[in-house]
N, C-alpha and C positions, 0 to 999 in steps of 0.2 A: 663909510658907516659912521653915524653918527651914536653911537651906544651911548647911554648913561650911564652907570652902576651906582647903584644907591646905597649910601651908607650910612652906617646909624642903624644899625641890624638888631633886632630883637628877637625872641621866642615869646610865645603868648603866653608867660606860666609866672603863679606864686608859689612864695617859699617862706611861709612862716613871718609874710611881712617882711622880709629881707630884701631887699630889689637891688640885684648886680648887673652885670653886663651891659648890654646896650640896648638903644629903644629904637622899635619905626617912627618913623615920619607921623603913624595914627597913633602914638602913645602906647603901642603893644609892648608889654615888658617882658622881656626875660629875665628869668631869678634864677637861683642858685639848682643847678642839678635839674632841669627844665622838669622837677617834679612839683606836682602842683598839690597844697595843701589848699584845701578849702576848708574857710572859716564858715562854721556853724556855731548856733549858742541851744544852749539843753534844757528846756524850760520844763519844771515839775508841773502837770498841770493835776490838778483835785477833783475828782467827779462827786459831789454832795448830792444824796439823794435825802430828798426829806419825806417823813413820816408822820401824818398828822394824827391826832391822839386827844381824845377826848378828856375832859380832868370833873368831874362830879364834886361838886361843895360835901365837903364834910360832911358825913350822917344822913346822907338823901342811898335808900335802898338800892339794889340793880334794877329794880322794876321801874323806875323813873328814870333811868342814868339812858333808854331811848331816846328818850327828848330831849337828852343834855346840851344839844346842840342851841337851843332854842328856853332852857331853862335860866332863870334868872339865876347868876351864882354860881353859874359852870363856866368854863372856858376853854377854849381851843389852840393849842397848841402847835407846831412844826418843829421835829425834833432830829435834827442833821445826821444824817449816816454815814459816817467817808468810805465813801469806795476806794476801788484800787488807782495807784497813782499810775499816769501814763508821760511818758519818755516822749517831747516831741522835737525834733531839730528842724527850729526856723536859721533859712539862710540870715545874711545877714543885710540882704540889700531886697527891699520890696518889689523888685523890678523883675517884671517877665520876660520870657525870652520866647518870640513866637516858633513854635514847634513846627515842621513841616508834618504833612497830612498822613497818616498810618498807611502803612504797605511802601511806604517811597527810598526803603532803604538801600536798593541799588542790589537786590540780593540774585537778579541774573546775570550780571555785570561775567564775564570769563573768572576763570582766578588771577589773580595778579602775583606772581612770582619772583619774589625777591631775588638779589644777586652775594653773595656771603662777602661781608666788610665792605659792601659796596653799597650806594645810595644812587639811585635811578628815577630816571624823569621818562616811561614812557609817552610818545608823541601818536597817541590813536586817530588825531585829528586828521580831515582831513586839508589840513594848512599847514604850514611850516608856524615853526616856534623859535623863540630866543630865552635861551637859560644865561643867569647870572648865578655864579654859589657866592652868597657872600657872606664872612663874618669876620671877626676884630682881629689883630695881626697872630693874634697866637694860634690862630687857626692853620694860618700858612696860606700861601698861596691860593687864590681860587679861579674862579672863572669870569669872564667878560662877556655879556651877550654873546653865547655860543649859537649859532643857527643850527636847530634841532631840525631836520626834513618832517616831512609826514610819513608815520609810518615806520618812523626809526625811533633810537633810547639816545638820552644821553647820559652816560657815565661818568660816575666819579669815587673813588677811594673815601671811605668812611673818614671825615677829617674830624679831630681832637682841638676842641679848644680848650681853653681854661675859663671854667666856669662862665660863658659863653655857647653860642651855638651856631647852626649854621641855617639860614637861605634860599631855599634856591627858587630865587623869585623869574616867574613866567609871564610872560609876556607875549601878545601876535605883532607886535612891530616892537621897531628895534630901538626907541628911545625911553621903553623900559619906565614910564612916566606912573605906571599904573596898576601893575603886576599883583598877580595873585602868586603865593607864597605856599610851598610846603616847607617844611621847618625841621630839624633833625640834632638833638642835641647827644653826645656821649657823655655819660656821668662820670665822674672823679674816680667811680670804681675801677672804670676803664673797662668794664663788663657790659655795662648797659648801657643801650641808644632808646629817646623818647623819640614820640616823633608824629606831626600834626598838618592838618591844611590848614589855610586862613584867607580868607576872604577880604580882610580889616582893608587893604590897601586898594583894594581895586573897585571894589564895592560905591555905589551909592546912594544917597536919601531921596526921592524923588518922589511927591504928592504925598508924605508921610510914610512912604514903604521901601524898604530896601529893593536897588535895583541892581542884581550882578548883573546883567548886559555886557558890562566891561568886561567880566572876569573870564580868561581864555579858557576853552573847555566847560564852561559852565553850563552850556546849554546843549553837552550828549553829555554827561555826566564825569563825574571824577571819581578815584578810591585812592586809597592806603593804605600801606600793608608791609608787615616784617612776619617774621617765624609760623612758623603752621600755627601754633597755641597762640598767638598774640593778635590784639585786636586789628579788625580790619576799617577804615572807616569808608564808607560810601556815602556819594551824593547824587542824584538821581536828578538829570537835565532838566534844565526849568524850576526846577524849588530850590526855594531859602532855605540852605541845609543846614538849621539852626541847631541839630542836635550832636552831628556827626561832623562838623568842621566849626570854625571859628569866624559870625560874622557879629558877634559882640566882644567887643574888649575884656579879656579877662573869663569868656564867658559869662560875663557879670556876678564873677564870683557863687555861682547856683554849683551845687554838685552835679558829679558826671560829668568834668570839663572832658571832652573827645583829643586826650592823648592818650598815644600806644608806649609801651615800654616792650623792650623785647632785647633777646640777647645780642650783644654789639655785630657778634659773627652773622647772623641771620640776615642783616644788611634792611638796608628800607628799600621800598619801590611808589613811587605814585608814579597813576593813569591819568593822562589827560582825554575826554572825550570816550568813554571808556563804554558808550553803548554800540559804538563803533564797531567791537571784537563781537559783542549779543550775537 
C-alpha cells in the first residue's frame, strides 16, 4: 500500500479574525472553537419621501394660487419627509456563492444515526473507501488510509484537540491525493462538537464551473448529522452543494456557513452515497 496521509489539516471556520490551528493544502482555515463568526457591517439606510408644494407670491388671492404653477412670481418647491430608518446587513465580500436548485436538499435520504462520543464514516457506496482521521499531535493518535468495504462504517472515538480539529478525509484509491473531507471539532468546553463536509480539497475548476467528479460519494449523495435537534446537512448526487457543504473557502464569509453544533455525547455520523439506503 502505498497511502499518503496528508497533513496540514484544517477546519473550514472563523473566529473573530483570530486564525489558529492548522491549514489544508486549499488554504481552508480552522479557528478557534471551529465556531464561525461572520462578519457583517449594519448600514442605517434613510427612505426620503418628498412633497411638492406650491408657494404663491405675497398678496395674490386663493383664486389665482390654481395657476400658481405657471404664474410668474410663484414657485415650486420639494420638501423632504424622512421616513422610517431601515437596518440592513451587507456581507462583507461582494462575491456570490452559486446556490444549488430548490427541492435538492436530500430530504429522502433514510435517517442517519449517529453513534454517542463517537464519529462515523458510513460507506453506502457501492465501492470500497479509504479513511484517514487526521489532526495536530494533540489530537492523539489517528488513522492511516483505513479500507472502509462497501456497505460497512468506519469508527472512531470522538478525539479532543486543543483548539484544533479533526479530518477525516475520503478517498476511492488509496493514495489519498484528493479527498473530500468531513470535519469534526470538540470546543474547549468539552461539551460541544461542530461539525461539516468540504468539498475544498477534492473539487475542481473546469470551463469556469466547479467540477466534483473527483469527490467520492458525490454523485449518490452525502449527509451529516449529530443529535435529533441538531442540524442535518444534505447533498443531493450530481449538484454543487453550495448551501449545505463547503465548496468555497470560508464559505466566502456569506451568512449561514453549513456547520452543525451539537452536544459532544450525540457523536457525528456522515453518509457517503446516501441515495443508496432511498
Amino acid at each position: 500500500m502505498h497511502c499518503i496521509a496528508a497533513i496540514g489539516v484544517a477546519l473550514p471556520l472563523l473566529a473573530a479574525g483570530v486564525r489558529v490551528g492548522h491549514d489544508h493544502g486549499h488554504g481552508h482555515a480552522h479557528a478557534e472553537l471551529h465556531r464561525r463568526v461572520l462578519v457583517t457591517t449594519v448600514v442605517e439606510v434613510t427612505e426620503t419621501v418628498y412633497t411638492t408644494v406650491t408657494v404663491d407670491p405675497v398678496g395674490l388671492s386663493s383664486s389665482t394660487s390654481s395657476a400658481s404653477a405657471t404664474l410668474e412670481g410663484s414657485m415650486t418647491v420639494e420638501l423632504p419627509e424622512k421616513g422610517a430608518s431601515t437596518a440592513v446587513s451587507t456581507p462583507t465580500s461582494s462575491s456570490t456563492i452559486t446556490q444549488e436548485p430548490s427541492g435538492t436538499e436530500g430530504s429522502t435520504y433514510p435517517s442517519l444515526i449517529p453513534e454517542p462520543n463517537s464519529a462515523i464514516v458510513v460507506n453506502s457506496c457501492l465501492h470500497d473507501i479509504y479513511v484517514s482521521s487526521i489532526g495536530d499531535k494533540s489530537c492523539g493518535p489517528g488513522t492511516n488510509c483505513q479500507l472502509v468495504p462497501s456497505n460497512t462504517t468506519y469508527r472512531e472515538a470522538i478525539r479532543v484537540c486543543d483548539k484544533s480539529g479533526i479530518s477525516l478525509k475520503v478517498s476511492k484509491t488509496e493514495d489519498m491525493t484528493k479527498p473530500m473531507q468531513f470535519e469534526y471539532t470538540v470546543w474547549d468546553d468539552k461539551k460541544t462538537v461542530s461539525y461539516d463536509i468540504s468539498y475544498l480539497d477534492c473539487m475542481a475548476e473546469k470551463d469556469g464551473q466547479k467540477d466534483m467528479t473527483g469527490c467520492v460519494g458525490y454523485e449518490t449523495g452525502i449527509q451529516a448529522k449529530s443529535g435529533a435537534d441538531c442540524p442535518t446537512y444534505k447533498c443531493v448526487g450530481n449538484v454543487v452543494c453550495a448551501k449545505q457543504a463547503y465548496v468555497v473557502a470560508e464559505f466566502d464569509y456569506q451568512p449561514g456557513a453549513p456547520v452543525g453544533a451539537c452536544n459532544v455525547n450525540s457523536g457525528v455520523a456522515f453518509e457517503l452515497c446516501a441515495e443508496n439506503r432511498a
